[in-house]
C-alpha positions as CSV (number, residue, x, y, z in Angstrom):
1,X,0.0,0.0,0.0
2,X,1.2,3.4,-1.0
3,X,1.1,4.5,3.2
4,X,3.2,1.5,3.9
5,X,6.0,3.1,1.1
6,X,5.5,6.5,2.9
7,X,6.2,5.1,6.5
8,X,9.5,3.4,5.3
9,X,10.9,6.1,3.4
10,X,10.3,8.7,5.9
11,X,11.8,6.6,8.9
12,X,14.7,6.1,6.2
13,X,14.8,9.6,6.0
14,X,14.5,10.8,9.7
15,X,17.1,7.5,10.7
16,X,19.6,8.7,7.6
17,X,19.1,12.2,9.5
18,X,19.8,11.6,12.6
19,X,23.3,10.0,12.1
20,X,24.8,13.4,11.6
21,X,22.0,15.4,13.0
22,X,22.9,18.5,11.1
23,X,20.6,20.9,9.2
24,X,23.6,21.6,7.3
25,X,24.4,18.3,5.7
26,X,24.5,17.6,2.7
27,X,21.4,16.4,1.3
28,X,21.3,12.6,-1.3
29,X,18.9,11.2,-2.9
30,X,19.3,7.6,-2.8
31,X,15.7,7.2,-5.2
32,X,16.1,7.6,-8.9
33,X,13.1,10.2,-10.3
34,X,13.2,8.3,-13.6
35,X,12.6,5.1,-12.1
36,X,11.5,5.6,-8.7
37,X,9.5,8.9,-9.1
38,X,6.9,8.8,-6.1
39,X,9.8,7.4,-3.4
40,X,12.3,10.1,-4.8
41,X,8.9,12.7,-4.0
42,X,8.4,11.1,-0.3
43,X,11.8,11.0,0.6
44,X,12.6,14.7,-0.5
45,X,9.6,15.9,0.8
46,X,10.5,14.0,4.2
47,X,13.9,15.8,4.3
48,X,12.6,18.8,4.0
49,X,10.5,18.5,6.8
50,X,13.2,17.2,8.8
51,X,15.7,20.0,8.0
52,X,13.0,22.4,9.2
53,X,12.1,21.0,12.3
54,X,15.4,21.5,13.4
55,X,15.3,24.8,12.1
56,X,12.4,25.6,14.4
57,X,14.4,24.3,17.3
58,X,17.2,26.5,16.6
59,X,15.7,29.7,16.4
60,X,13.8,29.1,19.4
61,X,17.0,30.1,21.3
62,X,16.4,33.0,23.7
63,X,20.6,33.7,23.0
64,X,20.7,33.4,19.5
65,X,22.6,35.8,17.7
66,X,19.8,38.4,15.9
67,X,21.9,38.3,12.7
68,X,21.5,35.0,12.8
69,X,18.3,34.3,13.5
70,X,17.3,36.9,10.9
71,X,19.4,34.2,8.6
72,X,17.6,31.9,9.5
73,X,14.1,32.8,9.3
74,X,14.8,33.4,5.7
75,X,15.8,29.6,5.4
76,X,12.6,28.6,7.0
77,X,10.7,31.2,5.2
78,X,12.7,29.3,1.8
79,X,12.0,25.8,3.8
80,X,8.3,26.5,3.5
81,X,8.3,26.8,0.0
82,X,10.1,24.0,-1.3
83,X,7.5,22.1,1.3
84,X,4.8,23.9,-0.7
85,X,6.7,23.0,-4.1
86,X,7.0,19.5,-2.9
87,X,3.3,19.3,-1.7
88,X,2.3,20.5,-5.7
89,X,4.9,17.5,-7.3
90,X,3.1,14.8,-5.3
91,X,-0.3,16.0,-6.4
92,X,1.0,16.0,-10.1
93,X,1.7,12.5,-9.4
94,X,-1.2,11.3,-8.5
95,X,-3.0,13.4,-11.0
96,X,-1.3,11.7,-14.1
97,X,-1.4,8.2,-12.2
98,X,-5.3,8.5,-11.8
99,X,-6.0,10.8,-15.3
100,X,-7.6,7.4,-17.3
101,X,-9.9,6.8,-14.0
102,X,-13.8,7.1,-14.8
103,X,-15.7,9.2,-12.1
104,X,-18.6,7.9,-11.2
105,X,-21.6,10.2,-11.5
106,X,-21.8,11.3,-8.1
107,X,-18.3,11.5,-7.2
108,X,-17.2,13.7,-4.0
109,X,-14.0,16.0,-3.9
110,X,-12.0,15.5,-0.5
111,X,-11.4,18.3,1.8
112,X,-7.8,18.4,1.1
113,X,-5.6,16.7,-2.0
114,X,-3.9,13.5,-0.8
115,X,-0.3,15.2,-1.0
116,X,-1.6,17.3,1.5
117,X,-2.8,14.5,3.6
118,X,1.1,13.2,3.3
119,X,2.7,16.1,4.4
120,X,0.9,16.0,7.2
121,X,1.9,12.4,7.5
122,X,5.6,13.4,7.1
123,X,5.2,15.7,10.3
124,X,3.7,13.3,12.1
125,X,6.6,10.7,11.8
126,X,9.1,13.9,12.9
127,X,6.5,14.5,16.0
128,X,6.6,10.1,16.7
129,X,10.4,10.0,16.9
130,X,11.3,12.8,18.7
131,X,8.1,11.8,21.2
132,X,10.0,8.8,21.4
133,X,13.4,9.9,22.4
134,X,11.9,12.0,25.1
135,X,9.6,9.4,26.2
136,X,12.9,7.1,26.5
137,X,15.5,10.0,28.1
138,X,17.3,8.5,30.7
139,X,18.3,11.6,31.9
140,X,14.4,12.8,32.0
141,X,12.2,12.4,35.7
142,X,10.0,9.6,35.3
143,X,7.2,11.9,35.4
144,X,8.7,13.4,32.6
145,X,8.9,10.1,30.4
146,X,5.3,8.6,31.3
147,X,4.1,12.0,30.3
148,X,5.9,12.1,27.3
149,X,4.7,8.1,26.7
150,X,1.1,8.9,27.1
151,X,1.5,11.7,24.0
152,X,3.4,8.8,22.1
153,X,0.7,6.4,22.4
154,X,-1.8,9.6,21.1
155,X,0.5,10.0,18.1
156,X,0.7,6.5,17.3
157,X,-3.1,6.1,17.1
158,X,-3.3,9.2,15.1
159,X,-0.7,8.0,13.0
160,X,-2.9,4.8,12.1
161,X,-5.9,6.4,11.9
162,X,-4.2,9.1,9.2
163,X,-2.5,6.7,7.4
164,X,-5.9,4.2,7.0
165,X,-8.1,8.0,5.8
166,X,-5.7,8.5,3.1
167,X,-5.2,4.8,1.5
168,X,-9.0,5.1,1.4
169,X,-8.9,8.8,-0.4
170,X,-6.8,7.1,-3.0
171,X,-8.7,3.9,-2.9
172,X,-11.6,6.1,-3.9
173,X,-10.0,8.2,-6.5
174,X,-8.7,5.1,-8.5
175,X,-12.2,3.8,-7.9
176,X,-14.1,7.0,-9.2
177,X,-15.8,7.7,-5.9
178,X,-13.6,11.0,-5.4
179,X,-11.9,13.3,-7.7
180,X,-9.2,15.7,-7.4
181,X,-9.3,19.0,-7.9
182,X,-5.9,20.5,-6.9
183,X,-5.6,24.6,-6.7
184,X,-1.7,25.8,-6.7
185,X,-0.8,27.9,-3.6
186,X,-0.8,31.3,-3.9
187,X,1.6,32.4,-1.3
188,X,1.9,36.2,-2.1
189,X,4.7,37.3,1.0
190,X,7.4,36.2,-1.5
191,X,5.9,37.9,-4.4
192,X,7.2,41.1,-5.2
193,X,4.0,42.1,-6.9
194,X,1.9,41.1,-4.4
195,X,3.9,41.4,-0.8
196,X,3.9,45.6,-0.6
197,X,7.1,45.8,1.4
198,X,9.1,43.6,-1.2
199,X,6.9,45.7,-4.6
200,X,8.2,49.1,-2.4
201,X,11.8,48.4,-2.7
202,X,11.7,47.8,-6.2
């Protein structure tokens, strides 16, 4: 099942992570576009994600340098597109995988395309391992671990139960039930027409 591929790449990708734990690193693609298109999606898409949650740690730093953190807000602010971006490519997949499907007559549109139901996925896996660590901490209290295992076992469930709603979204697009409509994001604070500080310094 396409959630199965999803869970594996992204623990590839949070594990492969981990071993340097840099936001820094340098970033390989061990999936083939041309041959592996939808794993080469996930697991870019994954790293993204993972690069940015560290990013969020970082600048949460009540000493970090302002230069710095002015630096990297930008990254984020560049992070959060190339999610975006990423988001778009996994739609276009599934868009050309499901084209020749028939829609049934009274066919439903989902509240959300199912790319957007991975990325959300992708986050999820971040929030389950680092749950984990701190649910495992031997330097934590106790209090502090059983606390942290109660939110794991939250995460897990939610985990399932995402990962069941969108096999059955695709289920039902390659079935006709559902269609899918996707709309491109408009983010305009990067747009120097449309973000009046940016169209101002022009």
């Amino acid at each position: 099942m396409f959630t199965n591929i999803a869970h594996t790449i992204f623990q590839e990708v949070i594990d492969t992570y981990h071993i340097k734990d840099d936001p820094y690193q340098i970033f390989a693609n061990p999936y083939d576009k041309d041959s592996h298109l939808i794993e080469h999606l996930l697991y870019r898409k994954c790293w993204i994600d993972t690069v940015q949650w560290h990013y969020e740690d970082i600048i949460r730093d009540p000493n970090i340098d302002p230069v710095a953190a002015l630096d990297l807000k930008r990254k984020i602010d560049a992070s959060n597109q190339d999610r975006t971006d990423m988001v778009e490519y996994i739609d276009s997949y599934f868009l050309d995988k499901y084209k020749d499907v028939e829609v049934q007559e009274n066919a439903t549109i989902n509240t959300e395309s199912p790319a957007w139901g991975v990325d959300r996925l992708s986050i999820l896996e971040l929030k389950v391992y680092h749950m984990k660590e701190e649910a495992t901490r031997e330097n934590a209290s106790q209090a502090h671990r059983d606390a942290c295992q109660e939110k794991l076992n939250v995460l897990l469930e939610q985990r399932k139960d995402l990962s069941i709603a969108i096999q059955q979204l695709l289920d039902d697009i390659a079935h006709g039930r559902k269609y899918m409509k996707v709309y491109k994001q408009m983010k305009m604070y990067n747009d120097e027409e449309l973000n009046p500080v940016l169209r101002d310094l022009k």
